[in-house]
N, CA, C and O atoms as a GROMACS GRO file, in nm:
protein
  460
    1UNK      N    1   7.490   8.283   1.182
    1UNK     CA    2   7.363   8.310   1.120
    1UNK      C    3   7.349   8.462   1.107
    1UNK      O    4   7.351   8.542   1.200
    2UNK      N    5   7.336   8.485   0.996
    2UNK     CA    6   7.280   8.644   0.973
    2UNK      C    7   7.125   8.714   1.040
    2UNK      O    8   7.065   8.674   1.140
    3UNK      N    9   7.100   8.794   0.974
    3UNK     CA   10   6.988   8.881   1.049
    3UNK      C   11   6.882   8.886   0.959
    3UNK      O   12   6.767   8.907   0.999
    4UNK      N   13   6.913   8.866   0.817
    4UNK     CA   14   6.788   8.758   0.721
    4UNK      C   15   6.777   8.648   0.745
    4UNK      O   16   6.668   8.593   0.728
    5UNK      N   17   6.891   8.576   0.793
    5UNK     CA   18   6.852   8.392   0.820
    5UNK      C   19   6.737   8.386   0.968
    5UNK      O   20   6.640   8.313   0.992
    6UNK      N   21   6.796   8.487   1.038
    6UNK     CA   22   6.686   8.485   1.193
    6UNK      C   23   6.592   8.487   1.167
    6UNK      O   24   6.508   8.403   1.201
    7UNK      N   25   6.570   8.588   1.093
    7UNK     CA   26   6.406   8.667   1.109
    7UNK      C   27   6.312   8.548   0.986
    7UNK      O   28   6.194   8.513   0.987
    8UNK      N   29   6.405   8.521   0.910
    8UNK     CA   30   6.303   8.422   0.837
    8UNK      C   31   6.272   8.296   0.895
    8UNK      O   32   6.161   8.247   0.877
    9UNK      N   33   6.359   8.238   0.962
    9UNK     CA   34   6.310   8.138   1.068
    9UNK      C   35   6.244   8.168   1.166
    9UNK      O   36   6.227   8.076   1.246
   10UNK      N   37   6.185   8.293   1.199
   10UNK     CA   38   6.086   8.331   1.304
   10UNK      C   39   5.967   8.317   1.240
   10UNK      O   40   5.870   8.272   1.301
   11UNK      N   41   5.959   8.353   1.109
   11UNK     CA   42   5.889   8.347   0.934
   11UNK      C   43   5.822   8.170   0.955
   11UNK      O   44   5.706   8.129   0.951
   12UNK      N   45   5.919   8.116   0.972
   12UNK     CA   46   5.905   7.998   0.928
   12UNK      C   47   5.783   7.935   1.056
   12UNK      O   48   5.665   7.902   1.048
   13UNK      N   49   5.885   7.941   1.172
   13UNK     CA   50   5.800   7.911   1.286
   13UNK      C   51   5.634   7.927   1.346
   13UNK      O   52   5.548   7.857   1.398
   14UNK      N   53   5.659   8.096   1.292
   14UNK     CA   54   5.524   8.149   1.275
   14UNK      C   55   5.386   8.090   1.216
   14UNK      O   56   5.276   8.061   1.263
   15UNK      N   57   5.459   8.086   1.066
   15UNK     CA   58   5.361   7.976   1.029
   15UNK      C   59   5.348   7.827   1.075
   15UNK      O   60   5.252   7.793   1.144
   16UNK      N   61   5.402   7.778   1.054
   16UNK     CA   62   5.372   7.609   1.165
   16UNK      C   63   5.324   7.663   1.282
   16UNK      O   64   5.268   7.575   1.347
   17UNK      N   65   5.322   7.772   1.337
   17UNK     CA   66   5.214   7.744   1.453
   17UNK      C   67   5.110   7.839   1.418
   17UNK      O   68   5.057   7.902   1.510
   18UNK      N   69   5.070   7.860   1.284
   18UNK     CA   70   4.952   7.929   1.194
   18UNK      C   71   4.856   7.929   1.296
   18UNK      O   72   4.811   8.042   1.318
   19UNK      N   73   4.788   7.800   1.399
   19UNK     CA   74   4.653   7.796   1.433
   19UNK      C   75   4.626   7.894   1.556
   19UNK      O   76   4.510   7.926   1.584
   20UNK      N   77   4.741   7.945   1.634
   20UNK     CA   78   4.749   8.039   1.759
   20UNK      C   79   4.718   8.172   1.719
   20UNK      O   80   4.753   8.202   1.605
   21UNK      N   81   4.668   8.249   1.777
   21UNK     CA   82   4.593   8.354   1.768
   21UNK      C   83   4.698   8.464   1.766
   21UNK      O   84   4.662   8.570   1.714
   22UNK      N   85   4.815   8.456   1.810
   22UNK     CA   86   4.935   8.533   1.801
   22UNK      C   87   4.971   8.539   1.666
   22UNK      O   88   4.969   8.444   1.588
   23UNK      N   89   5.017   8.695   1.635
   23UNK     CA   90   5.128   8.721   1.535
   23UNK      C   91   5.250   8.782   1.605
   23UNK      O   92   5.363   8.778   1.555
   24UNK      N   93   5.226   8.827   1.698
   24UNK     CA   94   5.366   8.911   1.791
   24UNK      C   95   5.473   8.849   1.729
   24UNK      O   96   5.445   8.764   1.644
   25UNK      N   97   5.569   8.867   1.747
   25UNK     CA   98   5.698   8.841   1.678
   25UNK      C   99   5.793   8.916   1.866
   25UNK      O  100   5.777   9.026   1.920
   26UNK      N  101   5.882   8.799   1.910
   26UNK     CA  102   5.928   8.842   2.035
   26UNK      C  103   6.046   8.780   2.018
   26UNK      O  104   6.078   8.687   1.943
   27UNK      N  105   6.123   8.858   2.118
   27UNK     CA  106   6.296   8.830   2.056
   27UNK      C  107   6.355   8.851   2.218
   27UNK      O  108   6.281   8.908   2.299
   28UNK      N  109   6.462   8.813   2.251
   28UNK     CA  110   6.544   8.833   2.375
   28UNK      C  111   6.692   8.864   2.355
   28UNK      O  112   6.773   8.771   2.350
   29UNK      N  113   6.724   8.975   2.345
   29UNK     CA  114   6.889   9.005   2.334
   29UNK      C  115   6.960   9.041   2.433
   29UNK      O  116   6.956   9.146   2.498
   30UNK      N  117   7.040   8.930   2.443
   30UNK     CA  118   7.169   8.985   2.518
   30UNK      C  119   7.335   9.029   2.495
   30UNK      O  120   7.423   8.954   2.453
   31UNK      N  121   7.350   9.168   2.534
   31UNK     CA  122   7.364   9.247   2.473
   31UNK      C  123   7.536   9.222   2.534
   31UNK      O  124   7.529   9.261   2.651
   32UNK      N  125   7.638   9.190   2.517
   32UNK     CA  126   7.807   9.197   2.577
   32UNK      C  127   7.866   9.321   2.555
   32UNK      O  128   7.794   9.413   2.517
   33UNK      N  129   7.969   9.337   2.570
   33UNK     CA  130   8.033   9.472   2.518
   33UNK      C  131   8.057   9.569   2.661
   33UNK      O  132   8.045   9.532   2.778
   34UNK      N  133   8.095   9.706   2.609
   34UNK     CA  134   8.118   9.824   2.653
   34UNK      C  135   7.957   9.888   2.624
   34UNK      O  136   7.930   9.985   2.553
   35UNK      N  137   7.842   9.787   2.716
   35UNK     CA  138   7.756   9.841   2.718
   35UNK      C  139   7.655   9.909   2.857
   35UNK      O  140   7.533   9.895   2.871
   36UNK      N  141   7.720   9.961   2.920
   36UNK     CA  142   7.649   9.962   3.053
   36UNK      C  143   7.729  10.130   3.114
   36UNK      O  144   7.849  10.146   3.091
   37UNK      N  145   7.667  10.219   3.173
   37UNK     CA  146   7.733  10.320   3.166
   37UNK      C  147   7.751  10.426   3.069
   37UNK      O  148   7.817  10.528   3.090
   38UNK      N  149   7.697  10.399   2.974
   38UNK     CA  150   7.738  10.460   2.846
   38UNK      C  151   7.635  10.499   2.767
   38UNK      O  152   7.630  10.536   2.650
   39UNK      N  153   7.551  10.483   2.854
   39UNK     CA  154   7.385  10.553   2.768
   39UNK      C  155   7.282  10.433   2.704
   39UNK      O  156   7.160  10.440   2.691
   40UNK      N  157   7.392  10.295   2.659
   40UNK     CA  158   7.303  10.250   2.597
   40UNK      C  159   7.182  10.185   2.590
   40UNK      O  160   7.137  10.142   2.484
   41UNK      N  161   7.098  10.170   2.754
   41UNK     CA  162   6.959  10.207   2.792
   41UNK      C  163   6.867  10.289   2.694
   41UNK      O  164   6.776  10.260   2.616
   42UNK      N  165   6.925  10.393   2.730
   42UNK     CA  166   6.871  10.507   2.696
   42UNK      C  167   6.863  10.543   2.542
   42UNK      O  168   6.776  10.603   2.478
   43UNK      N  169   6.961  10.495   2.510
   43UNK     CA  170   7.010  10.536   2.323
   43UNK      C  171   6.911  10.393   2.278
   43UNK      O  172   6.842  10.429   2.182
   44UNK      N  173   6.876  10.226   2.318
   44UNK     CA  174   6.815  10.155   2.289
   44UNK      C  175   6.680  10.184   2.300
   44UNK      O  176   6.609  10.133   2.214
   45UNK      N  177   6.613  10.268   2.405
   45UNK     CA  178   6.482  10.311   2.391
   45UNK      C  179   6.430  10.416   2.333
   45UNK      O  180   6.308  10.430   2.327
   46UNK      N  181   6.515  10.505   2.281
   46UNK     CA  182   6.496  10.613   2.192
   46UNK      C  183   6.498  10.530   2.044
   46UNK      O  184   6.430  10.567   1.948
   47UNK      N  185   6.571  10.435   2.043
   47UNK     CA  186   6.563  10.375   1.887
   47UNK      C  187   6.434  10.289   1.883
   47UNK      O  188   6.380  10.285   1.773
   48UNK      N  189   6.392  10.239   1.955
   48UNK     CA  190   6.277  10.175   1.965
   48UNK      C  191   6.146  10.242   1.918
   48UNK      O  192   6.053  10.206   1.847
   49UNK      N  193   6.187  10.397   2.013
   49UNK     CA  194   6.092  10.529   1.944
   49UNK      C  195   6.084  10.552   1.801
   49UNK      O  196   6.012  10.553   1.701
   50UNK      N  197   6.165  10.565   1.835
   50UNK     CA  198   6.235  10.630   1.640
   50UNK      C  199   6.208  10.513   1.490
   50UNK      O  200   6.202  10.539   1.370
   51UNK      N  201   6.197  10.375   1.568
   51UNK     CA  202   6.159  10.241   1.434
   51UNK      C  203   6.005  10.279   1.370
   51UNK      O  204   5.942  10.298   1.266
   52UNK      N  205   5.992  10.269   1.609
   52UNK     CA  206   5.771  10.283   1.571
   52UNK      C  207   5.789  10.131   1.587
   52UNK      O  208   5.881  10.066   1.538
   53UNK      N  209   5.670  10.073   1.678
   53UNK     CA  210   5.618   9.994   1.647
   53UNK      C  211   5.725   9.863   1.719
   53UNK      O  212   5.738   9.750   1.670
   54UNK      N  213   5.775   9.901   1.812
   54UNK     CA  214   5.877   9.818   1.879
   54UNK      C  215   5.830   9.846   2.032
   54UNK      O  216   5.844   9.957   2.084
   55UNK      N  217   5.765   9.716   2.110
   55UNK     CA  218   5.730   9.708   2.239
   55UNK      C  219   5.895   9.680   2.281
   55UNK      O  220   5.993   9.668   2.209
   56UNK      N  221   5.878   9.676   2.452
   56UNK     CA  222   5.961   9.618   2.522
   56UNK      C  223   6.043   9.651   2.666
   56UNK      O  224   6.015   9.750   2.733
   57UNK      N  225   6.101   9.598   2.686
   57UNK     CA  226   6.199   9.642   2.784
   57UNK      C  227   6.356   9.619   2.779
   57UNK      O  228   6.406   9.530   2.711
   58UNK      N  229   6.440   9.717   2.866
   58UNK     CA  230   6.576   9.730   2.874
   58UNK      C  231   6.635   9.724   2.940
   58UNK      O  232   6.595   9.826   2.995
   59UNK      N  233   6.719   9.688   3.009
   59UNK     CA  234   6.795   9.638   3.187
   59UNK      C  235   6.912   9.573   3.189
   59UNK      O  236   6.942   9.461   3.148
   60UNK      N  237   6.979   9.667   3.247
   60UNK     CA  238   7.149   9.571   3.342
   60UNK      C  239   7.109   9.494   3.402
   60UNK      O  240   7.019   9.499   3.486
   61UNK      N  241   7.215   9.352   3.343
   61UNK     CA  242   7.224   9.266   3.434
   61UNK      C  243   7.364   9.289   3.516
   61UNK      O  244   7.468   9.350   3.491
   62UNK      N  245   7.322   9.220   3.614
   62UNK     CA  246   7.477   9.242   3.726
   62UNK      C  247   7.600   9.216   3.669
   62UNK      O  248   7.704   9.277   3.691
   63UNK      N  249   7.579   9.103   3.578
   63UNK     CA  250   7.736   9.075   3.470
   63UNK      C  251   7.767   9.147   3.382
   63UNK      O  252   7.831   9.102   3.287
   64UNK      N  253   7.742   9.244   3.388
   64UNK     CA  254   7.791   9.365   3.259
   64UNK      C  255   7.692   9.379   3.138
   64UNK      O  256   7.678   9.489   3.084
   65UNK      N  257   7.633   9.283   3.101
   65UNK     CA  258   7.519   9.270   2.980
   65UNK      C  259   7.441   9.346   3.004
   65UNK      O  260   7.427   9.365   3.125
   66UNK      N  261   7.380   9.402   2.943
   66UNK     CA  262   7.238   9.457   2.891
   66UNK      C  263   7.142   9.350   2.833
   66UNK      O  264   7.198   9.261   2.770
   67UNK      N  265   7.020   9.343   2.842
   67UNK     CA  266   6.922   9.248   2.818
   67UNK      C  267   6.780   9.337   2.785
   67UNK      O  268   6.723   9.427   2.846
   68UNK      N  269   6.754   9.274   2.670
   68UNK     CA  270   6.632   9.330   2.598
   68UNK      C  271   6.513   9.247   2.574
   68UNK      O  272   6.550   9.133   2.545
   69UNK      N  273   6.413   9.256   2.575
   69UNK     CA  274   6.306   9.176   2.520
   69UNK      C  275   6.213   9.297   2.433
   69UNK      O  276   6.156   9.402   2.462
   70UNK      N  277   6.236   9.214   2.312
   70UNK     CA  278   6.187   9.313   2.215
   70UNK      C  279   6.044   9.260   2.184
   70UNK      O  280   6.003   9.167   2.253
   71UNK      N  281   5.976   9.305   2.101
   71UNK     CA  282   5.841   9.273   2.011
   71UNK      C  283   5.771   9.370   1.907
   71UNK      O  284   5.766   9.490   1.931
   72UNK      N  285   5.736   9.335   1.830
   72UNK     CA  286   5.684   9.397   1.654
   72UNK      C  287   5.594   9.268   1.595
   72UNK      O  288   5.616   9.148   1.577
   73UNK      N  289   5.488   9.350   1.575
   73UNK     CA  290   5.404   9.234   1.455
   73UNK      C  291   5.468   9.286   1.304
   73UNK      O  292   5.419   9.270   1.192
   74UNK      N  293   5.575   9.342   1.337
   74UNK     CA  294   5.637   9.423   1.171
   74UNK      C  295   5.748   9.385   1.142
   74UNK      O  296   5.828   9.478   1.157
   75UNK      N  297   5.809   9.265   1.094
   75UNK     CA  298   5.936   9.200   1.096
   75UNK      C  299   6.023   9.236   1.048
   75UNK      O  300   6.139   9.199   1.063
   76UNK      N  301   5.975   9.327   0.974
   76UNK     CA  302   6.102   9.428   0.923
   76UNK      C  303   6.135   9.542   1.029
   76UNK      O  304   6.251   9.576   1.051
   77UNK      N  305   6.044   9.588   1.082
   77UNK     CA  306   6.106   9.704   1.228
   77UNK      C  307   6.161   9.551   1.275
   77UNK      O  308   6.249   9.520   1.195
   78UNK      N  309   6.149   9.486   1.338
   78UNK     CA  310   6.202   9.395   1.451
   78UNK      C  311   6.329   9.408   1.421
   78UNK      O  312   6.414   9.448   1.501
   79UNK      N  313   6.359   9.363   1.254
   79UNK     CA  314   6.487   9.342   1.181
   79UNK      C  315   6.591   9.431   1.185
   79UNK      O  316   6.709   9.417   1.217
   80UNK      N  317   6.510   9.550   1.139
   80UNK     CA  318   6.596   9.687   1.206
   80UNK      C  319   6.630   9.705   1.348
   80UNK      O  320   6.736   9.747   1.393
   81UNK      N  321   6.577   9.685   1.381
   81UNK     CA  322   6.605   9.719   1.557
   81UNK      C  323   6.702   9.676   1.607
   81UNK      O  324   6.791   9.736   1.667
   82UNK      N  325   6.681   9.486   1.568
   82UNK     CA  326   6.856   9.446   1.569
   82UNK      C  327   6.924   9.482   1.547
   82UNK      O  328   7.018   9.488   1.625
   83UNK      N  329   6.930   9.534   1.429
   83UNK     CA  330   7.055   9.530   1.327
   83UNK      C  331   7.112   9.640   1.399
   83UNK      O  332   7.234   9.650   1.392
   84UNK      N  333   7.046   9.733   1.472
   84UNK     CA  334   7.087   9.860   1.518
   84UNK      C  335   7.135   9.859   1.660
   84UNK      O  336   7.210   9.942   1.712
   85UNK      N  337   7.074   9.740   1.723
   85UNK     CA  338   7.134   9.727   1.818
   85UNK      C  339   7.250   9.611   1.831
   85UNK      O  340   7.303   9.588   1.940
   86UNK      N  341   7.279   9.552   1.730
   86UNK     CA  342   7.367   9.500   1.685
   86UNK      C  343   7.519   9.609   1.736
   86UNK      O  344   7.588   9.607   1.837
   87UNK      N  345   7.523   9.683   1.631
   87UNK     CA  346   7.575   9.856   1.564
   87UNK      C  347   7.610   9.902   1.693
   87UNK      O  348   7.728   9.936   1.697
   88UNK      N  349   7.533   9.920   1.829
   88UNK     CA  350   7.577  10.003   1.924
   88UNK      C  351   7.459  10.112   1.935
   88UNK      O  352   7.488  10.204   1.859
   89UNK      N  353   7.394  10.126   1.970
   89UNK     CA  354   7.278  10.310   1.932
   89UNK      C  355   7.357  10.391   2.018
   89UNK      O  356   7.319  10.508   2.027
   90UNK      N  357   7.465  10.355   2.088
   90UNK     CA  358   7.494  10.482   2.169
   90UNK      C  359   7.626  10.504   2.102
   90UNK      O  360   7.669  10.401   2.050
   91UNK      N  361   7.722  10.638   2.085
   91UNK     CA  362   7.844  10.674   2.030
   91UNK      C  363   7.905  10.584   2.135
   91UNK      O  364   7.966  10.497   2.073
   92UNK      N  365   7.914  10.567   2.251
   92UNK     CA  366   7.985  10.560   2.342
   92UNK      C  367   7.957  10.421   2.391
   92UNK      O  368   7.969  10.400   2.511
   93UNK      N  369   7.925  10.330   2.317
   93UNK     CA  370   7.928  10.175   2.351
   93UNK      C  371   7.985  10.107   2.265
   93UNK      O  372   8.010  10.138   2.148
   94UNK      N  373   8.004  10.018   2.318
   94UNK     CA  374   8.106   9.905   2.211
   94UNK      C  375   8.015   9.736   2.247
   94UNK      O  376   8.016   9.661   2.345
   95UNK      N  377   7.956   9.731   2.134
   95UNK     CA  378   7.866   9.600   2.156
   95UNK      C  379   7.988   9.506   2.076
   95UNK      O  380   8.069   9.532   1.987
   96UNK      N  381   7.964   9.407   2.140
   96UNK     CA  382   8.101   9.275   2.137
   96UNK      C  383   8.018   9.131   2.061
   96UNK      O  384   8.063   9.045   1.986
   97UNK      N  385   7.893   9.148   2.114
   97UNK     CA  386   7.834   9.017   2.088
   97UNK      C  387   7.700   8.995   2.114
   97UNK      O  388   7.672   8.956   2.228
   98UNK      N  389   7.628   9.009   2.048
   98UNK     CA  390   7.457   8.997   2.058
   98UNK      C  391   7.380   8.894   2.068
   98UNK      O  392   7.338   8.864   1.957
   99UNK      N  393   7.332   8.806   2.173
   99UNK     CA  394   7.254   8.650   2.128
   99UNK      C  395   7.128   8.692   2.120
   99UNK      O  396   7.063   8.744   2.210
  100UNK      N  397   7.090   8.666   2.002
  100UNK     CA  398   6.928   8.688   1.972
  100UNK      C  399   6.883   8.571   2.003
  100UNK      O  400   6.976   8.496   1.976
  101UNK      N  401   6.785   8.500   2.050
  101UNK     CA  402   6.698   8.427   2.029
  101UNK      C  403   6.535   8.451   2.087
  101UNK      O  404   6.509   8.539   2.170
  102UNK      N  405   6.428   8.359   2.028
  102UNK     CA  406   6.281   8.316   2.005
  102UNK      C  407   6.272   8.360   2.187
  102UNK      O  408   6.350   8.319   2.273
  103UNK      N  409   6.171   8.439   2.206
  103UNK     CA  410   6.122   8.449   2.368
  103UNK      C  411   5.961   8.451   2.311
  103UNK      O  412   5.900   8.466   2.205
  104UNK      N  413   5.931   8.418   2.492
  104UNK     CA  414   5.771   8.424   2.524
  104UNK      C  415   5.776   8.476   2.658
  104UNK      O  416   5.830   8.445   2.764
  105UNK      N  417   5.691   8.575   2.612
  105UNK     CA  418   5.717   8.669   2.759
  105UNK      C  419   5.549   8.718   2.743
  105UNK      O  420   5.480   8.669   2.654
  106UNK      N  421   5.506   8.795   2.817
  106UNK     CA  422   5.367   8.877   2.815
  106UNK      C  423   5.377   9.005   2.708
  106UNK      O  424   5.469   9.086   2.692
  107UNK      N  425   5.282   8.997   2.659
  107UNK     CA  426   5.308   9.131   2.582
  107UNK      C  427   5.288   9.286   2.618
  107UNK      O  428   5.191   9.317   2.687
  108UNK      N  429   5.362   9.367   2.580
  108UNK     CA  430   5.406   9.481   2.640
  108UNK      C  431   5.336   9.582   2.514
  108UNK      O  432   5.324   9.560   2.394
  109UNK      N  433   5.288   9.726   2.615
  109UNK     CA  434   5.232   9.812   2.508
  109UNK      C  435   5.320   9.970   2.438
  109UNK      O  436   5.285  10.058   2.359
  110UNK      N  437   5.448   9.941   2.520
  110UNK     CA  438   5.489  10.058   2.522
  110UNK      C  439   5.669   9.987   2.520
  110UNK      O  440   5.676   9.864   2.532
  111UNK      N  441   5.802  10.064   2.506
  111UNK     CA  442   5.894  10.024   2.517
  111UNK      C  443   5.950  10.118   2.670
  111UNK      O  444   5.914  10.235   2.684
  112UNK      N  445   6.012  10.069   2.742
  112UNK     CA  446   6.097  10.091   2.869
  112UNK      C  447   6.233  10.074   2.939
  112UNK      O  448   6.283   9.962   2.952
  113UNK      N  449   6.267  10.138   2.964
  113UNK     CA  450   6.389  10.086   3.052
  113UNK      C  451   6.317  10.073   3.202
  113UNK      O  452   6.244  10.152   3.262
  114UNK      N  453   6.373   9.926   3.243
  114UNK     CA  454   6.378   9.859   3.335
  114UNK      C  455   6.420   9.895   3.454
  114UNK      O  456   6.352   9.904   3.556
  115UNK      N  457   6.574   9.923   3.439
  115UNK     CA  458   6.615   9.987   3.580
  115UNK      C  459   6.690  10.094   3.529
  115UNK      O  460   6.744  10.174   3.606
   0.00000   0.00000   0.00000
């Protein structure tokens, strides 16, 4: 699945649940690769800066992954954000494999690294 097929099925979802008072748009990535050590914490929350408009948090897990929980009522920043963290934001990481999927988490006002 591409990164127009995602986001329009978040599109889709959204509406069928039209009657909830939410528009947030929330995402959970986990992140594989040559990502840990290498800035890309740090290079993921500066891009978050840099979209605008991207809540969240950033954190090693003990298995080498990186793990994100993103959020945007702007589905096109959301879209970007992936796509960029797709890409790697740090010179010095090598992302291998990204699982995006649909989260529900509390909503966040600011973006962070975790640990």
């Amino acid at each position: 699945m591409d990164l127009t097929d995602f986001i329009a099925r978040i599109i889709l979802k959204e509406r069928a649940f039209k009657r909830r008072s939410w528009t947030m748009q929330k995402v959970r990535l986990l992140v594989s690769g040559r990502v840990q050590g290498v800035g890309f914490r740090y290079s993921t929350y500066a891009l978050a800066l840099d979209i605008g408009d991207i809540c969240g948090r950033v954190w090693n897990n003990d298995d080498g992954t990186v793990e994100i929980l993103a959020q945007s009522d702007n589905p096109s920043k959301l879209a970007k954000f992936i796509q960029e963290v797709r890409k790697g934001p740090s010179k010095w990481s090598k992302v291998t494999y990204v699982d995006v999927t649909m989260a529900n988490f509390p909503n966040y006002s600011d973006f962070r690294m975790a640990n």
